[in-house]
DRENPA-3360 file (N, C-alpha, C; in nm, 2 decimals, always signed):
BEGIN
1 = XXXXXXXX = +6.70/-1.98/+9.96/+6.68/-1.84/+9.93/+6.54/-1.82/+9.87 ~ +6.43/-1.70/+9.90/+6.33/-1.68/+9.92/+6.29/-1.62/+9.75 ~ +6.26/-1.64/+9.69/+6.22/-1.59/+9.53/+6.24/-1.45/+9.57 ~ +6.19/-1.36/+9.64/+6.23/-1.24/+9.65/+6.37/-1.20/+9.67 ~ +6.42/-1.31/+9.78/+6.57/-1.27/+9.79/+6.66/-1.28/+9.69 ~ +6.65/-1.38/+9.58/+6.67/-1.46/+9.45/+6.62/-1.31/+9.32 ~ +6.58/-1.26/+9.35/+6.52/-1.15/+9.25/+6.63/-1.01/+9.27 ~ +6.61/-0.98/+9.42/+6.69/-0.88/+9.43/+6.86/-0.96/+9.44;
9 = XXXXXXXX = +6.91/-1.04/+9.45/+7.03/-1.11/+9.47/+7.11/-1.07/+9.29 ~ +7.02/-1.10/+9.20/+7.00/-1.12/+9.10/+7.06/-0.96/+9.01 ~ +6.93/-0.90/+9.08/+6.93/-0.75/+9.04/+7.03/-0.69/+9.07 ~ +7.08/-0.72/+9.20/+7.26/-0.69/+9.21/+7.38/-0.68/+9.14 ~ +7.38/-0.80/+9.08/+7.46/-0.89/+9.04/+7.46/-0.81/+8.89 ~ +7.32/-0.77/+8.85/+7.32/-0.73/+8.69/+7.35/-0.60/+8.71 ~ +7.35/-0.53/+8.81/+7.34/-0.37/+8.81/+7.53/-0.36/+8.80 ~ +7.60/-0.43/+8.89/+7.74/-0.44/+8.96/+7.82/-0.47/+8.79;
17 = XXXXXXXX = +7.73/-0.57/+8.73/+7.79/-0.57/+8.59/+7.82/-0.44/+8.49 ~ +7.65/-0.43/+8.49/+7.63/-0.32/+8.42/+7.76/-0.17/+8.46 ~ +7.75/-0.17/+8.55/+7.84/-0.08/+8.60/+8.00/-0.10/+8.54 ~ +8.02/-0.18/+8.57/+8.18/-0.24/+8.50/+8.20/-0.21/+8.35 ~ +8.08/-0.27/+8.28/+8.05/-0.29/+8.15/+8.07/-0.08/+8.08 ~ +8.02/-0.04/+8.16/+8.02/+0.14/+8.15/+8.22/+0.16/+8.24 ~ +8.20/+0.10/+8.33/+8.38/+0.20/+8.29/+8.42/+0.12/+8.24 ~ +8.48/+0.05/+8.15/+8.50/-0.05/+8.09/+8.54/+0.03/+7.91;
25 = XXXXXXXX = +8.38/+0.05/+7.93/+8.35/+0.13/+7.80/+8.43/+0.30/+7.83 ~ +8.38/+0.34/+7.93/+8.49/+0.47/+7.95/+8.65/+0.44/+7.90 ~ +8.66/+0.39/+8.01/+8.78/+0.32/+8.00/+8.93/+0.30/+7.86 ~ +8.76/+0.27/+7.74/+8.86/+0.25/+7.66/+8.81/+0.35/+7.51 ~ +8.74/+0.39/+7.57/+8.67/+0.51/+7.48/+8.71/+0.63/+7.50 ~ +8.74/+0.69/+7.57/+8.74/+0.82/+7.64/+8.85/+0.85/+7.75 ~ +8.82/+0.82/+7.85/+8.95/+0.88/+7.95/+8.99/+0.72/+8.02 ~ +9.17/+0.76/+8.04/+9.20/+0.65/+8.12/+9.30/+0.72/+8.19;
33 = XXXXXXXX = +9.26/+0.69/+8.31/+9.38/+0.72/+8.43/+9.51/+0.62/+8.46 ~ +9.56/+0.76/+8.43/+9.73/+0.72/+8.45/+9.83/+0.81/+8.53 ~ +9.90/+0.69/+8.60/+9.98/+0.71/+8.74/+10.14/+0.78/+8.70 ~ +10.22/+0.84/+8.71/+10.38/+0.88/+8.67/+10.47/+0.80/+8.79 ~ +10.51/+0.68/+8.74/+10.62/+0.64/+8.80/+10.72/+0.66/+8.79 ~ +10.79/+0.73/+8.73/+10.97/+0.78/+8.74/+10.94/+1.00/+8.70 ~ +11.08/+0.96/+8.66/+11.09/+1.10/+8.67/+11.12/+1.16/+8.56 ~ +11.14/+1.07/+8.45/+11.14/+1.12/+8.30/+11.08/+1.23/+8.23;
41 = XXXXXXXX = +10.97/+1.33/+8.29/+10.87/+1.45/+8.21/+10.88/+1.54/+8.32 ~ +10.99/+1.49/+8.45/+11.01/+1.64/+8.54/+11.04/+1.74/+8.44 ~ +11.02/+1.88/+8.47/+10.98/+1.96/+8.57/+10.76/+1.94/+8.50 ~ +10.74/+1.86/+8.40/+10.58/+1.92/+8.42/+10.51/+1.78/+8.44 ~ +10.54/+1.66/+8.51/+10.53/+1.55/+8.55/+10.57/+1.48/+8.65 ~ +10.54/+1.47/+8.73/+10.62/+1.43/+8.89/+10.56/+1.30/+8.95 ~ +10.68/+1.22/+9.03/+10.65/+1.10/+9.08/+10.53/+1.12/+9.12 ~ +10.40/+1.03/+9.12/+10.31/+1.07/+9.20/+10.20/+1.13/+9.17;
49 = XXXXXXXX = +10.22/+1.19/+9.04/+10.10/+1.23/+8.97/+10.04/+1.15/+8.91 ~ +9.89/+1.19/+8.94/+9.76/+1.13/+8.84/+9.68/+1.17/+8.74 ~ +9.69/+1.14/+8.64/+9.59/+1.19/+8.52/+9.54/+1.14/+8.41 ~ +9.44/+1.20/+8.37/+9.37/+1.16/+8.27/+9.38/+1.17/+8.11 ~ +9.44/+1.01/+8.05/+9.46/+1.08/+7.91/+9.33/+1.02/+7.80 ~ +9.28/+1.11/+7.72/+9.22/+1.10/+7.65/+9.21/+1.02/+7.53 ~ +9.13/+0.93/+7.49/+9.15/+0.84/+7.41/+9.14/+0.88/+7.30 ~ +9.04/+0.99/+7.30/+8.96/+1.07/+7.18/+9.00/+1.15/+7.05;
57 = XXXXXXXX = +9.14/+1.17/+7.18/+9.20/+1.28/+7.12/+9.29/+1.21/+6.96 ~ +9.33/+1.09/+6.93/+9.43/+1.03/+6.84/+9.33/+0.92/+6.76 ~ +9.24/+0.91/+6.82/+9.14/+0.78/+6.76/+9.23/+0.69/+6.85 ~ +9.16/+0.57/+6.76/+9.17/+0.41/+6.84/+9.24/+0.30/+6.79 ~ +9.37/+0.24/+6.86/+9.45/+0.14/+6.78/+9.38/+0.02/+6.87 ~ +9.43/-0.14/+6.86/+9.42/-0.21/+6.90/+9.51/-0.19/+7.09 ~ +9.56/-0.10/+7.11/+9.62/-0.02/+7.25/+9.53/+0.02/+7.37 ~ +9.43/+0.05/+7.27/+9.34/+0.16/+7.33/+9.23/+0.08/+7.43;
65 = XXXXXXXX = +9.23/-0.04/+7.41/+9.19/-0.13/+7.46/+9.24/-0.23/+7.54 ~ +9.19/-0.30/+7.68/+9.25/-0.38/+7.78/+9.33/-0.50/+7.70 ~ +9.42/-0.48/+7.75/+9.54/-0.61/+7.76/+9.56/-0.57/+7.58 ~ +9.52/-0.48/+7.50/+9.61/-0.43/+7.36/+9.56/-0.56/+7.32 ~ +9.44/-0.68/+7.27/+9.37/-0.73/+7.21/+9.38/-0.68/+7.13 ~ +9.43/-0.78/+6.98/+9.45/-0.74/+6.82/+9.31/-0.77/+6.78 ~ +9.20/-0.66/+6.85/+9.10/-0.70/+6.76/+9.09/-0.65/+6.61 ~ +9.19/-0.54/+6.58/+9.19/-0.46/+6.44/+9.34/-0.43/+6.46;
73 = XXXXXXXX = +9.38/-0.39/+6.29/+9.52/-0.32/+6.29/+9.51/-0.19/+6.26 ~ +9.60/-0.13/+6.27/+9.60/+0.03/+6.26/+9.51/+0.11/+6.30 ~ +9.47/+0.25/+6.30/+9.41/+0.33/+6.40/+9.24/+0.39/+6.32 ~ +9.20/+0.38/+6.39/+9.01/+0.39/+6.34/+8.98/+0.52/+6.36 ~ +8.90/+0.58/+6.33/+8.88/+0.75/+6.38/+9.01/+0.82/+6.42 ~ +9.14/+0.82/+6.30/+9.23/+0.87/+6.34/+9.26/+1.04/+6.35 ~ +9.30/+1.07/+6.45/+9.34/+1.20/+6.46/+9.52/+1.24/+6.47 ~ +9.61/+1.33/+6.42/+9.70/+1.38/+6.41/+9.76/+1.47/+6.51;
81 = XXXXXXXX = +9.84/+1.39/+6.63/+9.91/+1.44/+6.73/+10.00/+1.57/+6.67 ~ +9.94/+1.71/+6.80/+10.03/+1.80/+6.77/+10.18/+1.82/+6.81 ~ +10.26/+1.92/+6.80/+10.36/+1.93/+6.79/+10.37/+1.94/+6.97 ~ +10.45/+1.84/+7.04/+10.47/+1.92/+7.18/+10.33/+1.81/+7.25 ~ +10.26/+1.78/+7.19/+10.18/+1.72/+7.31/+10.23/+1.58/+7.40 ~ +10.19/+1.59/+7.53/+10.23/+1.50/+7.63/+10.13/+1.35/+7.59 ~ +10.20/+1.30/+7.54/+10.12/+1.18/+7.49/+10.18/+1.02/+7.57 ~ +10.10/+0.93/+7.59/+10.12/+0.79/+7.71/+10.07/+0.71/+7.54;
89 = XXXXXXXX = +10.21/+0.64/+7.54/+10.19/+0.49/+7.42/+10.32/+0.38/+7.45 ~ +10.28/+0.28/+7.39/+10.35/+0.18/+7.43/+10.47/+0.14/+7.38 ~ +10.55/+0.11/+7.44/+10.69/+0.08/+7.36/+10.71/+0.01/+7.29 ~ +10.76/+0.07/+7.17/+10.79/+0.00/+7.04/+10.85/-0.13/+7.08 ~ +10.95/-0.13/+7.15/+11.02/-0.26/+7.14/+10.94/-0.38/+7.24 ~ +10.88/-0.32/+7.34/+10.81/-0.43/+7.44/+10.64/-0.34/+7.47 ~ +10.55/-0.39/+7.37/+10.45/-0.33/+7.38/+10.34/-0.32/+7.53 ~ +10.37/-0.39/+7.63/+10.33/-0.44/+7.73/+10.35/-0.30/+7.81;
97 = XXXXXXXX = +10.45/-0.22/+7.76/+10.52/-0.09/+7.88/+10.45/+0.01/+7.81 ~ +10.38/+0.09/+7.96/+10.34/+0.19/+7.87/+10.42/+0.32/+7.92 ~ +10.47/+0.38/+7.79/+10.54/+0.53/+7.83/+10.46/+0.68/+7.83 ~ +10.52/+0.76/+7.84/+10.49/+0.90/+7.87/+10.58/+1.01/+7.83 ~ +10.60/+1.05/+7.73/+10.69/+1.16/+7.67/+10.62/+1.28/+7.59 ~ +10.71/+1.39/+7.55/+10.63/+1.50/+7.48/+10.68/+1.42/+7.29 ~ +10.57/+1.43/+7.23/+10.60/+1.42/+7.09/+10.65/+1.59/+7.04 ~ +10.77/+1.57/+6.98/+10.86/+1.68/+6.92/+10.89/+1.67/+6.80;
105 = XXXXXXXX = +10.88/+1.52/+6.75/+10.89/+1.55/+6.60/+10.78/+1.47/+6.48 ~ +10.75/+1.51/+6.42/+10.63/+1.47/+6.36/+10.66/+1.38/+6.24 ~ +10.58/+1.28/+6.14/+10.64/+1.20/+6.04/+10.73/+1.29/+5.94 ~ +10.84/+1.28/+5.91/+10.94/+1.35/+5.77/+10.99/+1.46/+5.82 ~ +10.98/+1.46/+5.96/+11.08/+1.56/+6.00/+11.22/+1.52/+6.02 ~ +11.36/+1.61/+6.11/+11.45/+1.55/+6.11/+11.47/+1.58/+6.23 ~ +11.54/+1.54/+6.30/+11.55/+1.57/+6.45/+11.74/+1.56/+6.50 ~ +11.77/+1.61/+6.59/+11.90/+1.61/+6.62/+11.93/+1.67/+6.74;
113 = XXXXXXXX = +11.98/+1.62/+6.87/+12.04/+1.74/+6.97/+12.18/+1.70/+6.93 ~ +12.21/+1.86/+6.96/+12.33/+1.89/+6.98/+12.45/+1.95/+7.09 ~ +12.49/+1.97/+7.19/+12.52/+2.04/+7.27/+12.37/+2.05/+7.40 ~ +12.29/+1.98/+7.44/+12.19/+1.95/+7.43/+12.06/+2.04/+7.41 ~ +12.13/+2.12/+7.30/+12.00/+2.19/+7.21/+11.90/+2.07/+7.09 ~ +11.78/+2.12/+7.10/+11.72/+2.06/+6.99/+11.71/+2.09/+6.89 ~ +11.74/+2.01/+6.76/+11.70/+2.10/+6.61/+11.59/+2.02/+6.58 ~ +11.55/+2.07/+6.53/+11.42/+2.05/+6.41/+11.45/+2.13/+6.29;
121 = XXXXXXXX = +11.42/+1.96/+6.20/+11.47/+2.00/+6.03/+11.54/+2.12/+6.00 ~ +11.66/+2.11/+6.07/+11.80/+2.16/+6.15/+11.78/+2.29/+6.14 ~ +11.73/+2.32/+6.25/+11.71/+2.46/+6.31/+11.69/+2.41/+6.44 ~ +11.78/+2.48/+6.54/+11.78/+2.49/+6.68/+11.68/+2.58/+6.73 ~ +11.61/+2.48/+6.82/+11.47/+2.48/+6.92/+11.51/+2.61/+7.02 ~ +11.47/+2.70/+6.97/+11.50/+2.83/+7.15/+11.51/+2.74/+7.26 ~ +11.60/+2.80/+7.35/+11.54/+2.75/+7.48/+11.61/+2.87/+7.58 ~ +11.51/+2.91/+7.67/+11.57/+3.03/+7.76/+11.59/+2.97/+7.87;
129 = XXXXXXXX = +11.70/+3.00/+7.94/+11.74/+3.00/+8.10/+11.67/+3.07/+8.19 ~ +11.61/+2.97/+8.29/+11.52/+3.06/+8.41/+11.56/+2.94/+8.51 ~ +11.43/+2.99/+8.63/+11.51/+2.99/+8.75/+11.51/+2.83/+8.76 ~ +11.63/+2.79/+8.85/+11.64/+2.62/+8.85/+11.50/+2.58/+8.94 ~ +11.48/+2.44/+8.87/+11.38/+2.38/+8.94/+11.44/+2.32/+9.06 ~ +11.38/+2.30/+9.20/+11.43/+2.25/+9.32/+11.32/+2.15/+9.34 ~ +11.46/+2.07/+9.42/+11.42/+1.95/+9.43/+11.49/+1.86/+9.57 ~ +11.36/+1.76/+9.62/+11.42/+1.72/+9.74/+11.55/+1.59/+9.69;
137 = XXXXXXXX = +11.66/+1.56/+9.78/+11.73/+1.52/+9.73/+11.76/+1.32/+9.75 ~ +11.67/+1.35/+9.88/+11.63/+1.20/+10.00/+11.73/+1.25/+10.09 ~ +11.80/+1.33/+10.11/+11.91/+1.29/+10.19/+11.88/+1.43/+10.29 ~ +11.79/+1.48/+10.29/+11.71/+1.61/+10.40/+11.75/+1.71/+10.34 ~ +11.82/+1.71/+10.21/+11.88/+1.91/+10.16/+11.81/+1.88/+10.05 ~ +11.79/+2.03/+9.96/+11.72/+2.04/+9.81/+11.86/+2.05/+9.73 ~ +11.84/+1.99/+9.60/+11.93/+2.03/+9.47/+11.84/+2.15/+9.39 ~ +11.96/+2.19/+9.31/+11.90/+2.29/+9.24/+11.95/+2.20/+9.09;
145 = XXXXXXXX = +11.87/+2.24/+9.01/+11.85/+2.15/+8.87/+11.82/+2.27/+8.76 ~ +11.93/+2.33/+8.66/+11.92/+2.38/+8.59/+11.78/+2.37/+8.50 ~ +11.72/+2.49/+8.47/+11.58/+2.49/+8.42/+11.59/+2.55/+8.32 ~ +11.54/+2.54/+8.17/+11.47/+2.59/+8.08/+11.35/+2.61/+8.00 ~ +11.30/+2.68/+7.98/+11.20/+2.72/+7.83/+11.23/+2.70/+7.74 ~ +11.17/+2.58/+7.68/+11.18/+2.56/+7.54/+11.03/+2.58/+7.46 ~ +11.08/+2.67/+7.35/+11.00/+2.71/+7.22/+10.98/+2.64/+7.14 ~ +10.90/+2.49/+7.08/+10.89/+2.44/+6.95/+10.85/+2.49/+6.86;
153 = XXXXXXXX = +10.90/+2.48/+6.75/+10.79/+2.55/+6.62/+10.66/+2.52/+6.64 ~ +10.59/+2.66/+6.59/+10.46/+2.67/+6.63/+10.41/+2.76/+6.71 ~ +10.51/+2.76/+6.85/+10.48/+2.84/+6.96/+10.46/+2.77/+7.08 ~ +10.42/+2.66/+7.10/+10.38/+2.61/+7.21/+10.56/+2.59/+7.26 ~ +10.52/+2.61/+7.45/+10.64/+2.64/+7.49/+10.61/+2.50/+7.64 ~ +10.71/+2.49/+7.69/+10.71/+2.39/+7.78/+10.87/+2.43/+7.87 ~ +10.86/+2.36/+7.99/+10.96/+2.32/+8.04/+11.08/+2.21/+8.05 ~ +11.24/+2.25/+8.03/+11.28/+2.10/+8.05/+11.39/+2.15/+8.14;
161 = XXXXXXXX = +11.45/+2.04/+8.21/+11.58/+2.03/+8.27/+11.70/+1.97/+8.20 ~ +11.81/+2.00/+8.24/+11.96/+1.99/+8.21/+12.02/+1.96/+8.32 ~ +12.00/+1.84/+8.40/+12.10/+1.79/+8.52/+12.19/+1.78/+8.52 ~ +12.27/+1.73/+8.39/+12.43/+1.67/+8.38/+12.50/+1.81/+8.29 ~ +12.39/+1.92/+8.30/+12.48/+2.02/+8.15/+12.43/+1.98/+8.04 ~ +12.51/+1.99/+7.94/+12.46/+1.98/+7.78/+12.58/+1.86/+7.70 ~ +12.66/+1.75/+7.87/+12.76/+1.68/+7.79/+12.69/+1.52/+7.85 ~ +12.55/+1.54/+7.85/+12.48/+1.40/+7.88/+12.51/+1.28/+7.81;
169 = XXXXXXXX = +12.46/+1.12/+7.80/+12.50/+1.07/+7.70/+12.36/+1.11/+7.60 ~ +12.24/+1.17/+7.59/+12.14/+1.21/+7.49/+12.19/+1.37/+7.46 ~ +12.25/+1.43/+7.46/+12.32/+1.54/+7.42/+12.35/+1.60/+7.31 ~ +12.42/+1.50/+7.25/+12.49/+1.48/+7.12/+12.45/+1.38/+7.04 ~ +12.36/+1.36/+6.96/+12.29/+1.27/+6.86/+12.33/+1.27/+6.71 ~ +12.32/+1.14/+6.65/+12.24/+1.16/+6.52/+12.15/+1.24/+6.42 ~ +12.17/+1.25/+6.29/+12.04/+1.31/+6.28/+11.94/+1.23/+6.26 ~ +11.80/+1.22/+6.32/+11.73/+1.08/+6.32/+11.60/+1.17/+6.18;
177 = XXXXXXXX = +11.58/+1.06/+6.11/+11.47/+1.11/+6.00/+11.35/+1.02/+6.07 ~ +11.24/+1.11/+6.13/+11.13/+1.04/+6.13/+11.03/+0.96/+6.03 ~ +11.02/+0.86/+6.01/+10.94/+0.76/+5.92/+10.81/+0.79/+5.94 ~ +10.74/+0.78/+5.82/+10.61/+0.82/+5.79/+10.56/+0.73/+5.89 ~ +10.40/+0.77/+5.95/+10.35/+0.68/+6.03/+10.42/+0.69/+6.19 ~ +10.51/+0.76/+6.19/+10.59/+0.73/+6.32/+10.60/+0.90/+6.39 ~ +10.68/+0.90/+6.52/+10.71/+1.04/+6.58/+10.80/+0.97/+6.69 ~ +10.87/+1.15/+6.72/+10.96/+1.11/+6.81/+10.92/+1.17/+6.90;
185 = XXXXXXXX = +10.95/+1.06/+7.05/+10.94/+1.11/+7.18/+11.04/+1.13/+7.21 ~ +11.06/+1.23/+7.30/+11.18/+1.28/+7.41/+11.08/+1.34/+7.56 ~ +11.19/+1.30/+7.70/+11.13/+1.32/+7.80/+11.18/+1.54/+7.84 ~ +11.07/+1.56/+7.92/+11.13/+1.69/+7.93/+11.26/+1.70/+8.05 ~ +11.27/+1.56/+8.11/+11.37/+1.58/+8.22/+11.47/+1.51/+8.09 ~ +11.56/+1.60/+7.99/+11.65/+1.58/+7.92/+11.72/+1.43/+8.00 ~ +11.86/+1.48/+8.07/+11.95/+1.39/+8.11/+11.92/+1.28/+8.19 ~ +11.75/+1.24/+8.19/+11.70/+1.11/+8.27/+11.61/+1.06/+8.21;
193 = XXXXXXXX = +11.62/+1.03/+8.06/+11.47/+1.02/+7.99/+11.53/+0.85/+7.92 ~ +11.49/+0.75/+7.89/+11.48/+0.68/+7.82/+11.37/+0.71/+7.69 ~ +11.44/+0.75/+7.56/+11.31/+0.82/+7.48/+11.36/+0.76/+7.29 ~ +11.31/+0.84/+7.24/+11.32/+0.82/+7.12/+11.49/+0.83/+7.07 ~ +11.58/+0.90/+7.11/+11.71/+0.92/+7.13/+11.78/+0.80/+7.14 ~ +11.70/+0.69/+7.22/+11.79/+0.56/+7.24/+11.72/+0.40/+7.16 ~ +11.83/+0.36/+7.11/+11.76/+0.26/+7.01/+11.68/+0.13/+7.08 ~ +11.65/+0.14/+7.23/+11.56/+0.07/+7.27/+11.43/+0.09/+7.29;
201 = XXXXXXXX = +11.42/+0.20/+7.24/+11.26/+0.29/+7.23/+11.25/+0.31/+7.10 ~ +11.32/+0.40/+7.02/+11.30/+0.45/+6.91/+11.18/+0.57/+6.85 ~ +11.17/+0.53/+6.72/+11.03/+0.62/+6.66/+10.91/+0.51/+6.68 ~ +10.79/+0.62/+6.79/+10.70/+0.53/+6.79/+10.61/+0.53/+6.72 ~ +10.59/+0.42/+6.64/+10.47/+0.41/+6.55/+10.29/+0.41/+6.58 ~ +10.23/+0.54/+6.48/+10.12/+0.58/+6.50/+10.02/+0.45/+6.56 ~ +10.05/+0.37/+6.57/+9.92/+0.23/+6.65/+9.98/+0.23/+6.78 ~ +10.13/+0.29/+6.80/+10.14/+0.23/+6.96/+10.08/+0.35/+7.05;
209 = XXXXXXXX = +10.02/+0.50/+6.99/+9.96/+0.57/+7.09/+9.84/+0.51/+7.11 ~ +9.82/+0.53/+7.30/+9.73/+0.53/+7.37/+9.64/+0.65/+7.34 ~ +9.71/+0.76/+7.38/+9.62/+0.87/+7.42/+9.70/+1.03/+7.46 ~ +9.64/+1.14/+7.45/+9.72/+1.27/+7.49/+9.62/+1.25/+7.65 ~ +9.77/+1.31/+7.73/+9.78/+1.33/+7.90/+9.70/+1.48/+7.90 ~ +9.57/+1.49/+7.93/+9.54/+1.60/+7.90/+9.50/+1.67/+8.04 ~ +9.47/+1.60/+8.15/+9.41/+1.63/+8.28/+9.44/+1.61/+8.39 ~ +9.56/+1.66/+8.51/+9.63/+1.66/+8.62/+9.49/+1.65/+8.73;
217 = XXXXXXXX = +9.47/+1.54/+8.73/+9.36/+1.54/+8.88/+9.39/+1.50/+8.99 ~ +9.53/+1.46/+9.05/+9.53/+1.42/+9.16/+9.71/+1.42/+9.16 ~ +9.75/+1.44/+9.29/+9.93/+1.43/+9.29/+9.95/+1.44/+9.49 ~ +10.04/+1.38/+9.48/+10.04/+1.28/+9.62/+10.20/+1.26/+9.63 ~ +10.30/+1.34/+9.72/+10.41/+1.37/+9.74/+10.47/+1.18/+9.84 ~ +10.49/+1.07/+9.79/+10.55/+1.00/+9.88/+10.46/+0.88/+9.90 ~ +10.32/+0.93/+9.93/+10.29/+0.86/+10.04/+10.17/+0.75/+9.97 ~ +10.13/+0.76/+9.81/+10.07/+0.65/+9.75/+9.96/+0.65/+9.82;
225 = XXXXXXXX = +9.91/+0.51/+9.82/+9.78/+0.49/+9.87/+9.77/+0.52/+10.07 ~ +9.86/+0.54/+10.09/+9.88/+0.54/+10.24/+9.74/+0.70/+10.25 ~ +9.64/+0.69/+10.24/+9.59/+0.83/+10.23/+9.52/+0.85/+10.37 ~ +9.58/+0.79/+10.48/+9.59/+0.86/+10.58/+9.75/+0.98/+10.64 ~ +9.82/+0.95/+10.54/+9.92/+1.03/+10.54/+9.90/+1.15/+10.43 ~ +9.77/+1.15/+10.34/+9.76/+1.30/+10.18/+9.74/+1.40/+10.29 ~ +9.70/+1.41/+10.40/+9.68/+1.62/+10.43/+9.80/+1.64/+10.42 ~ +9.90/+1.56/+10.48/+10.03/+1.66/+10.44/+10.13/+1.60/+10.32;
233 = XXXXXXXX = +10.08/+1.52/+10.25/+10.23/+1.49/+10.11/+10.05/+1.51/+10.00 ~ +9.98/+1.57/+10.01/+9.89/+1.61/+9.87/+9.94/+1.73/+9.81 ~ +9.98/+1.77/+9.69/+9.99/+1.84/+9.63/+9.90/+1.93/+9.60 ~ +9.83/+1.99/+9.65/+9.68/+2.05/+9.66/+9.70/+2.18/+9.52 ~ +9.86/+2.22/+9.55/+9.84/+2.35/+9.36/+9.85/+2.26/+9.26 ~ +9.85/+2.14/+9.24/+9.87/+2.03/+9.09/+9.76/+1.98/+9.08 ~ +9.63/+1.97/+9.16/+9.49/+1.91/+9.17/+9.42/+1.98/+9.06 ~ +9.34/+1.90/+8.98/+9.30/+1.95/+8.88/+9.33/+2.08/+8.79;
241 = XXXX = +9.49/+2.04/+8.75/+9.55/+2.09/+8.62/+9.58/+2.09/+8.46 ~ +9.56/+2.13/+8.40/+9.59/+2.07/+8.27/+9.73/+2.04/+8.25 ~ +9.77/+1.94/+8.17/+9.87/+1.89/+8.13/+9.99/+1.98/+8.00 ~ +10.05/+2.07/+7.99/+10.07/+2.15/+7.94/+10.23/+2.07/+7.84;
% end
């Protein structure tokens, strides 16, 4: 190899780094793209969706970073997740999984469904009846899936579903007291959520957030990376949305 070839071979190699070394740093500073594998945050989260959650927004645990390396404990430039935000953190019980649920209840709150209404620090959460969300079924017909508006304290309002009614097995709860340091997740697709409601998740503790789900940029009906099949399974009204 020619000293010249050896210079530019070289200068490749350092640029190709450098490059990495910057999303890397994105990566775990700022925005990290994340994919929705199940269906736990239907109706405002769908197989298939892509988005960007912000690292910025909660500060920084040892999470926030590749493979969750205990370079530090507890959270650095911390910030206070609001009521209702769509937040991606790892599961208390098996830190390796990373989840996606709306936080609803904040530390020293009390939480409880009932009939599958929500209370908070026992007062039942509004929720109004509107039109059912539809849905393909695999089998070539649509279901119809009971839909509501729900109102948290505060005012921020969202969507959730009721597939089984209000006699699911998450329906009828405890009253759970949130522990300082901690918050509870629940999914918006009520009767399909593995969340804070079941004692294999629990209250997740302020180090296991990643980040708030703040930016819908991409959604893809089926067909994954097959992206000779996106003109027709792309979601083109969900492409650059905010996460609500």
């Amino acid at each position: 190899m020619s000293e010249k070839n050896a210079d530019g071979f070289f200068e490749t190699v350092k640029t190709i780094a450098f490059a990495g070394l910057i999303a890397i740093g994105v990566r775990s500073l700022a925005f990290e793209p994340f994919n929705i594998p199940s269906g736990s945050m239907k109706p405002t989260l769908l197989v298939g969706d892509y988005l960007f959650v912000s690292k910025l927004s909660y500060g920084y645990s040892r999470f926030s970073f590749p493979y969750g390396l205990p370079l530090f404990s507890g959270r650095i430039l911390a910030s206070e997740p609001e009521r209702g935000d769509v937040a991606v953190f790892r599961k208390p019980s098996d830190d390796s999984i990373d989840y996606i649920k709306r936080l609803v209840g904040l530390p020293g709150d009390t939480i409880q469904v009932t009939g599958g209404v929500l209370h908070i620090n026992g007062v039942a959460v509004k929720r109004q009846r509107t039109e059912d969300f539809l849905t393909e079924n695999g089998y070539g017909s649509t279901s119809r899936i009971p839909q509501y508006i729900e109102t948290l304290p505060g005012g921020r309002t969202h969507y959730i579903l009721e597939s089984n009614g209000d006699i699911a097995m998450g329906d009828n709860t405890p009253v759970f007291k949130v522990p300082e340091g901690h918050y509870f997740a629940m999914g918006d697709n009520r009767d399909n959520s593995r969340d804070s409601r079941f004692s294999d998740v629990g209250y997740v503790p302020r180090e296991n957030l990643v980040g708030r789900a703040d930016v819908l940029f991409f959604s893809v009906d089926g067909a994954g990376w097959k992206f000779w099949q996106w003109p027709n399974t792309v979601r083109s009204d969900r492409v650059f949305g905010s996460v609500e």
